[in-house]
C-alpha positions in Angstrom: -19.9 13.6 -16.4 -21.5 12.1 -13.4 -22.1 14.5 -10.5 -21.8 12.1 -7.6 -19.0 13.5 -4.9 -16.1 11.3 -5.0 -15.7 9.3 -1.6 -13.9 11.0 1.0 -10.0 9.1 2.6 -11.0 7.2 5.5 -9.2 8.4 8.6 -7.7 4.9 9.7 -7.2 5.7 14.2 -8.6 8.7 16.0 -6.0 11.6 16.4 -5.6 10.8 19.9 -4.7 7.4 18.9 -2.2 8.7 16.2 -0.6 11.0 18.8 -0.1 8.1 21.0 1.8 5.9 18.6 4.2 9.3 17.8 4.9 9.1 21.4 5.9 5.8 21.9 8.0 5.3 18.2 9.7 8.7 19.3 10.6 7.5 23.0 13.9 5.8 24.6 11.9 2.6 24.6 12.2 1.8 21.0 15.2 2.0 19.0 16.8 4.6 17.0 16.3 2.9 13.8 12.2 1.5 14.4 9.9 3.0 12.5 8.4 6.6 12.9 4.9 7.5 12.5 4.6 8.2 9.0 7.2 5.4 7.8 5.0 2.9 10.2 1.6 3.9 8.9 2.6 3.7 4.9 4.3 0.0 6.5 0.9 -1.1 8.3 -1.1 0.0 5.0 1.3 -2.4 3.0 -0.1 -5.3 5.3 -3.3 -5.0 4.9 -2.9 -5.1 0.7 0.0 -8.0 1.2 -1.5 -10.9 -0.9 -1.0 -12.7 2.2 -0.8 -12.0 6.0 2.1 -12.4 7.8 2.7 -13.6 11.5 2.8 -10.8 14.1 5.9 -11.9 15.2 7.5 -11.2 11.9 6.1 -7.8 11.1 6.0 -6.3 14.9 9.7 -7.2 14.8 10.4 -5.5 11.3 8.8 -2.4 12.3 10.2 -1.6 16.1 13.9 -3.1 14.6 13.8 -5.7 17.7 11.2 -5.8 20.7 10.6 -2.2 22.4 10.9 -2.0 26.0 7.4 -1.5 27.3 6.6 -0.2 30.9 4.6 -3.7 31.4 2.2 -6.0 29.2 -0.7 -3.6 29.1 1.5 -1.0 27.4 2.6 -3.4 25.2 -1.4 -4.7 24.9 -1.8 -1.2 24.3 0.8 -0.1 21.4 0.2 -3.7 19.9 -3.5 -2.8 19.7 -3.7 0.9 17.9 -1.0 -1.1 15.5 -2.8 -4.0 14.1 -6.0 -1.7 14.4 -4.9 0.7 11.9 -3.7 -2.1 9.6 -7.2 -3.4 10.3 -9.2 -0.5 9.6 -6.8 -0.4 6.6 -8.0 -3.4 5.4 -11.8 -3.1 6.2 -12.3 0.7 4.5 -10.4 -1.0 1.1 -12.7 -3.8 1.5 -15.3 -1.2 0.8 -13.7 0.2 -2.3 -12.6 3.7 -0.2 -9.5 5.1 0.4 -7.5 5.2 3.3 -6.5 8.8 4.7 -2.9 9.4 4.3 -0.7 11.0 7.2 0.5 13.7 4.7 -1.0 16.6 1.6 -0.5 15.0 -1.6 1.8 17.2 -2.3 5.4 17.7 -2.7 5.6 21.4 -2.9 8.9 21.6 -5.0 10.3 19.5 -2.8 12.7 16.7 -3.1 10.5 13.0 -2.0 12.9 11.6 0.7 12.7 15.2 2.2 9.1 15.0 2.5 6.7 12.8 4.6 5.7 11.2 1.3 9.1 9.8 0.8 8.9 8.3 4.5 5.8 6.4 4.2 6.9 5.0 0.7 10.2 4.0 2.0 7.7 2.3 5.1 5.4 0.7 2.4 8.7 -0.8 0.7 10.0 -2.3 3.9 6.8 -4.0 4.2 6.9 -5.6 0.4 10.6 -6.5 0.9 9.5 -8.4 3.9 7.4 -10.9 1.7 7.9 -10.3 -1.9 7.6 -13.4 -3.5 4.3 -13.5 -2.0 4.0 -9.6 -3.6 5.1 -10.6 -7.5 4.4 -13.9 -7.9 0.8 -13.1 -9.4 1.2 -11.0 -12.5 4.9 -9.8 -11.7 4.4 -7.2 -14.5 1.5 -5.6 -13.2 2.3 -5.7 -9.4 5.9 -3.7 -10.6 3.9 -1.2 -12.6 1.4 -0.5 -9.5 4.4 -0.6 -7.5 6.7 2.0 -9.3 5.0 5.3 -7.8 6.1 3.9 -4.4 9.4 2.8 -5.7 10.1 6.2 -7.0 9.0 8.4 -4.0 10.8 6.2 -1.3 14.2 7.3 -2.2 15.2 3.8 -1.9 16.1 3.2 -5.4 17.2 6.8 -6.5 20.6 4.9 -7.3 19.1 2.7 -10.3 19.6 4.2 -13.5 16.3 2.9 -14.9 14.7 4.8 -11.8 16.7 8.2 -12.3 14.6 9.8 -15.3 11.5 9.4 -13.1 12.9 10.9 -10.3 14.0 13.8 -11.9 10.8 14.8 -13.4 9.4 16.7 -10.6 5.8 17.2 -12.1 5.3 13.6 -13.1 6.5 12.9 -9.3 3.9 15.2 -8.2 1.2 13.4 -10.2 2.0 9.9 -8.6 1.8 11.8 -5.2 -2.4 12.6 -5.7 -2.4 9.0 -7.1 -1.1 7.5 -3.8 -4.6 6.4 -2.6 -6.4 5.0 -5.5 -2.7 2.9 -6.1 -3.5 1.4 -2.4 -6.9 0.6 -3.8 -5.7 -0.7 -7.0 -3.2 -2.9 -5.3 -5.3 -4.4 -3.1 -7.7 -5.3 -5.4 -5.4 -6.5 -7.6 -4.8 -9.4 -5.1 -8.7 -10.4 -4.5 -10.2 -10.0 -7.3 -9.7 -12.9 -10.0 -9.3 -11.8 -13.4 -12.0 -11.8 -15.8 -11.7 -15.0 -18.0 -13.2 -14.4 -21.9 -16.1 -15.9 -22.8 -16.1 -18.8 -25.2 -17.4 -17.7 -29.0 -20.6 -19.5 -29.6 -20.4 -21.7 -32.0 -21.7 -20.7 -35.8 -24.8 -22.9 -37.0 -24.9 -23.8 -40.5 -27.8 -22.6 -42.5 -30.7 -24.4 -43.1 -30.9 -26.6 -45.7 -26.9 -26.8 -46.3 -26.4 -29.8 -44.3 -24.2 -32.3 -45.7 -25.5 -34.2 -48.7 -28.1 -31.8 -49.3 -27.7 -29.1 -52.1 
């Protein structure tokens, strides 16, 4: 057994930064359905594992539920910037084979998922996948939806589908996906970036010596 630490979660903004994004998703100037804090960093993370990236526009839009109303530009400058820097610390840490620090213990305490943090970045990780998911599963649709389960199961989004109800109710396999959260971010994104591994050809068999054709 090797006895080299395991790496630490990568914090993806300051906690000054993270403070200032809770501000602004819980003020007036967004709407009631945007986004909160935890749902939008599990929905950023998602971006920066997408297979492919998607305009500003489109995912800006997605998370606030329509445009926020920001004092002036260099709020929005502002709020716009901690955003796709989180995403792109996201994507720079993963790049380097660590894992991102999530918002939340990886734990559910006995608790049900959607009541939990856990369950709100889930559900915020799905939002982002159902914004592009033919992108998501249209390499290797079996294992993308076997990577993807643990997320589909903590959201709470899909608690209705019967194939989905034996998982849920199994509170200690829940709580084993939940410490598995990070290393399936890793997994995922590798999964798109790294080509598979193609076998190698079997060399070919050389006959013995002296057992060529017309020879006995």
């Amino acid at each position: 057994m090797s006895d080299t630490p395991l790496p630490l979660p990568q914090p993806l903004l300051e906690d000054e930064e993270l403070e200032r994004l809770d501000d602004f998703l819980e003020s007036e100037s967004v709407d009631p359905d945007a986004l909160d804090l935890i749902s939008a960093h599990g929905f950023l993370i998602a971006l920066a594992v997408a297979p492919r990236e998607l305009e500003a526009a489109t995912w800006v839009a997605e998370l606030f539920h329509g445009e926020p109303t920001f004092v002036d530009a260099t709020e929005r400058s502002e709020i716009l910037g901690l955003l796709e820097k989180l995403r792109d610390n996201a994507i720079a840490t993963l790049e380097q084979g660590g894992l991102p620090e999530l918002p939340f213990e990886l734990t559910l305490d006995g608790l049900p998922p959607e009541e939990t943090p856990i369950g709100d970045w889930c559900a915020g990780f799905m939002e982002a996948v159902f914004l592009d998911e033919t992108a998501w599963f249209e390499q290797d649709e079996e294992t993308v939806a076997t990577l993807l389960l643990p997320f589909m199961a903590l959201s709470g989004l899909f608690d209705d589908e019967p194939d989905m109800a034996e998982m849920v109710a199994d509170t200690a396999r829940l709580e084993s996906l939940v410490r598995q959260l990070p290393d399936l971010v890793l997994d995922l994104y590798l999964h798109y970036r790294v080509p598979p591994e193609t076998p190698k050809p079997m060399p070919r068999k050389k006959k013995p010596a002296g057992r060529g054709k017309g020879k006995r």
